[in-house]
N, C-alpha and C positions, 0 to 999 in steps of 0.2 A: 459479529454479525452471523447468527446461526439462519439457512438458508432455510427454506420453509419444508424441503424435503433429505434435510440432513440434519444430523443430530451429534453433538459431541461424544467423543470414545476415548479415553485413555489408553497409552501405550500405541500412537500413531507418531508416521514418519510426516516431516514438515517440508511440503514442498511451494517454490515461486517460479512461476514461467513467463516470463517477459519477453520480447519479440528476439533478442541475442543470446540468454541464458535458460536452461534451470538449475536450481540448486533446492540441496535437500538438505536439513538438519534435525537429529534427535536429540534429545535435551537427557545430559546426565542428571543434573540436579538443580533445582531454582534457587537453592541457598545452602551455599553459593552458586553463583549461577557459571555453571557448565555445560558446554557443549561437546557431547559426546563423539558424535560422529558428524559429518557433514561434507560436501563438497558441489563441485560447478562443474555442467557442459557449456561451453558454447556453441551457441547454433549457430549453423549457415544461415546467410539471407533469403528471404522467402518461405521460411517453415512457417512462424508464426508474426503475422503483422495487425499491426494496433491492438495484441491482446487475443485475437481470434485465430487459430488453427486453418492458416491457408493448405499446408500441404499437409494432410493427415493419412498419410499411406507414410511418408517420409518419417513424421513425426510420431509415430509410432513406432516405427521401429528403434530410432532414435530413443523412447522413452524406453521401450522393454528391453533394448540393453545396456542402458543405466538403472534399470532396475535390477539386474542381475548385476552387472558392476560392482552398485552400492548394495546389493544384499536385503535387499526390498521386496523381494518378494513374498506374497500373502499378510500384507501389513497395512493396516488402514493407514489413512492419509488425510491430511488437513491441507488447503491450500487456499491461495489468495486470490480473492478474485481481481481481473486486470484494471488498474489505475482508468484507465482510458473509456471504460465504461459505467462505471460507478456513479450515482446518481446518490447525492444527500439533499433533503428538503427537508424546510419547517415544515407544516402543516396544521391546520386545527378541525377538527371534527367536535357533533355535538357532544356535551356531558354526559348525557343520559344515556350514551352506547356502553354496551356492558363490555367490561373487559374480555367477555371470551367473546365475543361480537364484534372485534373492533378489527380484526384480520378479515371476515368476512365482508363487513364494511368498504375497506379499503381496496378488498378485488371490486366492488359495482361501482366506486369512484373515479378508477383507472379508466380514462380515456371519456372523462365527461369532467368534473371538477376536479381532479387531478391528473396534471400532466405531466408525462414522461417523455423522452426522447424514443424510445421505443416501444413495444408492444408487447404484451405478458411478462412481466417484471417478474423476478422472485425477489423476496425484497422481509427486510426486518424493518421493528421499528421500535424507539424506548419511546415511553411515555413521561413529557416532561414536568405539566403541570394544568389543575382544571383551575379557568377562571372564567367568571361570567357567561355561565351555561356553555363555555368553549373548553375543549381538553386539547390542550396542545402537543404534538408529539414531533420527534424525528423520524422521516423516514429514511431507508437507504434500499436502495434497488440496484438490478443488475439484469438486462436480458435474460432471460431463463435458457431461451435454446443457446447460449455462449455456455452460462456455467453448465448446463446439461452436457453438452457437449463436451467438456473434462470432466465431469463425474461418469460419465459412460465409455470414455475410456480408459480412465484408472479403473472401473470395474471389470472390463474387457481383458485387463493386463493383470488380474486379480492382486489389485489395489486397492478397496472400495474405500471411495470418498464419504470423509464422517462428520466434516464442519469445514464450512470457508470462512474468510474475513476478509479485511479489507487493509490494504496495507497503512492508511494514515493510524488506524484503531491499533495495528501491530505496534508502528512503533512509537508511539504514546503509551502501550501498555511496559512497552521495554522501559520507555523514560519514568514511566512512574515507579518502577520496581528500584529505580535508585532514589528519585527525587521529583516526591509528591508536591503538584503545585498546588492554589491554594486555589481555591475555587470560584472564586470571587474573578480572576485573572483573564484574560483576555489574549489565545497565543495564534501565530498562524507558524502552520508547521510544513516547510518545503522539504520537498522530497526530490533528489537529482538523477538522474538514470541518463545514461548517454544517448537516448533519442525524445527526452522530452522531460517535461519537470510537474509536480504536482503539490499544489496548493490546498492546506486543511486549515481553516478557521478553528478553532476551540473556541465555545467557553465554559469556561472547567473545565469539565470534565467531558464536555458534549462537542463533536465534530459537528458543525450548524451550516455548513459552506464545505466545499471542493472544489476544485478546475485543474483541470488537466489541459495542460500543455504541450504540441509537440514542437519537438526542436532541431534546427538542420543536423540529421548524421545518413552519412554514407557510410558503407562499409567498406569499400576500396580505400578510405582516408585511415583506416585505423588497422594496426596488425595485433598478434594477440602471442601473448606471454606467456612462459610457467609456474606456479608458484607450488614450493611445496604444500606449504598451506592452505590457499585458496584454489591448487588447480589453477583454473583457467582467467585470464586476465585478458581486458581491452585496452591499448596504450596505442597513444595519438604517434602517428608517424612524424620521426623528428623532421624530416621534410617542411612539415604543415605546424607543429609545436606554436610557434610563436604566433602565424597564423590567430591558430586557436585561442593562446591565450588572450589576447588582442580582439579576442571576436567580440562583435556586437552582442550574439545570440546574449551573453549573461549581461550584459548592459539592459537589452531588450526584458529579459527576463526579471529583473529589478524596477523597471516602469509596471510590467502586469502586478507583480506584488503592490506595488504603490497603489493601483487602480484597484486591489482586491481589498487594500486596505480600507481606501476612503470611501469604498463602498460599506465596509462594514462601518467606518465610523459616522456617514453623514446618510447615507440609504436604508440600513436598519437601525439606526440609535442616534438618529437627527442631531449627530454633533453632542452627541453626551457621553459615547462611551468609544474606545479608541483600542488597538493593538498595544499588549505592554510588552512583547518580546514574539524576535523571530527563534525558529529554532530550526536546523538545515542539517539535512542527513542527505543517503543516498548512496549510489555506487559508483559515482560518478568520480573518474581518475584526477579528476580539475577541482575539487572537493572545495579543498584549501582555498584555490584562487577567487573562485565564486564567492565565496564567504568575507575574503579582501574589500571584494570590491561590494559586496550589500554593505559592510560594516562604513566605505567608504561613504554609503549614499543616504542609509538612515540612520536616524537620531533617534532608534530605541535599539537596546539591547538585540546581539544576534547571538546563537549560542549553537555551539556544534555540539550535536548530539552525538559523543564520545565515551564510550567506559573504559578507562583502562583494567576494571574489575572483572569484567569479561572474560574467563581464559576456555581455551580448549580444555580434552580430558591429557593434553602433551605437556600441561603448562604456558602455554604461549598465549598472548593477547588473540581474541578470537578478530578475525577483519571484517570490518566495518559494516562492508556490503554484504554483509549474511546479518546484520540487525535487522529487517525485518519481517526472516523468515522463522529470525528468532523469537520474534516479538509474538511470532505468531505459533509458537512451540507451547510458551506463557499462557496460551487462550484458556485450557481448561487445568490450569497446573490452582 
């Protein structure tokens, strides 16, 4: 997802800010794939929520010295934009709009026959296919003042922001770097994060659907770990453990998949075309158990999106929950 007023650069650092972490990673080599450098803050509560920069006096400081930390500084940057906002739609405009006319198009559309959840989008779009005087495309959008709002201050902190993406496009681009699906195929790709969970239809090779979910987390429920590796860790207070695993939340979270399904199978494709495989990532510490209990409830394929081919530049398996800031290292490799 190249944003309308960024552009890709080689030789940048890869960062994801999610309402409890950032993390950064730069990519030694794509093949094999190695990760050179990398690691995680976690934040306190209230810096950043649902995705947006509540406390940014806080949170700047915060960043600029992890940017000295990690050794960032004057280095462009690639980053994700947040799950929580992300807007993917079909759409169809006429045939006869020209291709270099079809971004101009699409700004007089906003907010008369195209509709958004908010206002002045920055937003990409592929082009799928023209039929019967229709050309039909994907779009994908994001509030402009949110991502502006982190490109102006990675430029502030002489970072400047040089391409975003969107985290389901990351990690489908990590999964295909191993194992190309076929196109024809039909996936829905969940994504776990410990305050909420996010839903990407594919087919093929096209993300056609998203929904983002939020999910009960307190921060007084959970205390946080060291890892040499990963730094910093979120781990359920054994207090509440069973609690958790026991929770409804991923019971619950298995009925909306269901509902996302049979929407795509009886609301877009009238019962002709169906999900052939889940596929479940994320950085969520219940990983394993979540994946239990989906495999328990549906009758297709569920499949963890794991490599053990992954390693740092230490030798060691790279952790999971940096696939996909990884994924998104891969963007212009």
């Amino acid at each position: 997802m190249k944003l309308s007023f960024l552009s890709g650069k080689k030789n940048t650092v890869n960062l994801l800010i999610n309402d409890y972490s950032i993390q950064f990673l730069e990519l030694k080599s794509s093949s094999p794939l190695v990760a050179s450098r990398f690691g995680e803050y976690l934040l306190p509560p209230g810096i950043v929520e649902t995705g947006r920069i509540a406390d940014t006096e806080k949170f700047e400081i915060i960043l600029e010295e992890r940017i000295q930390e990690w050794g960032l500084k004057r280095k462009s940057v690639r980053f994700l934009v947040p799950d929580s906002v992300v807007v993917i739609k079909r759409i169809s405009i006429p045939a006869d709009i020209k291709e270099d006319e079809i971004k101009g198009y699409l700004y007089l559309e906003f907010g008369t026959n195209i509709h958004l959840p908010f206002e002045n989008p920055v937003f990409d779009y592929t082009v799928l296919n023209s039929t019967g005087g229709q050309r039909e495309l994907l779009l994908y959008a994001a509030p402009e003042d949110l991502v502006s709002s982190y490109a102006a201050l990675f430029e502030k902190l002489k970072l400047p922001a040089v391409s975003a993406d969107i985290s389901p496009l990351s990690q489908r681009r990590l999964h295909d770097h191993f194992h190309k699906l076929e196109e024809q195929k039909s996936t829905l790709m969940v994504q776990f994060q410990l305050n909420a969970f996010t839903m990407t239809i594919f087919e093929g090779i096209y993300p056609i659907l998203t929904r983002h979910i939020p999910i009960d987390f307190l921060f007084e429920d959970w205390e946080t770990t060291q890892s040499l590796i990963s730094e910093g860790y979120y781990r359920f207070k054994p207090s509440h453990e069973n609690e958790l695993e026991n929770s409804y939340v991923f019971q619950d979270a298995v009925k909306e998949m269901e509902k996302v399904m049979n929407f795509f199978r009886f609301s877009l494709h009238q019962g002709n075309r169906e999900i052939d495989a889940v596929f479940i990532c994320g950085d969520h510490p219940f990983l394993g158990g979540i994946e239990d209990i989906m495999n328990s409830r549906l009758d297709i394929p569920v499949l963890h999106i794991g490599h053990s081919e992954i390693l740092t530049a230490q030798g060691e398996k790279l952790p999971e929950k940096f696939y996909s800031v990884l994924g998104l290292a891969l963007k212009e490799v």
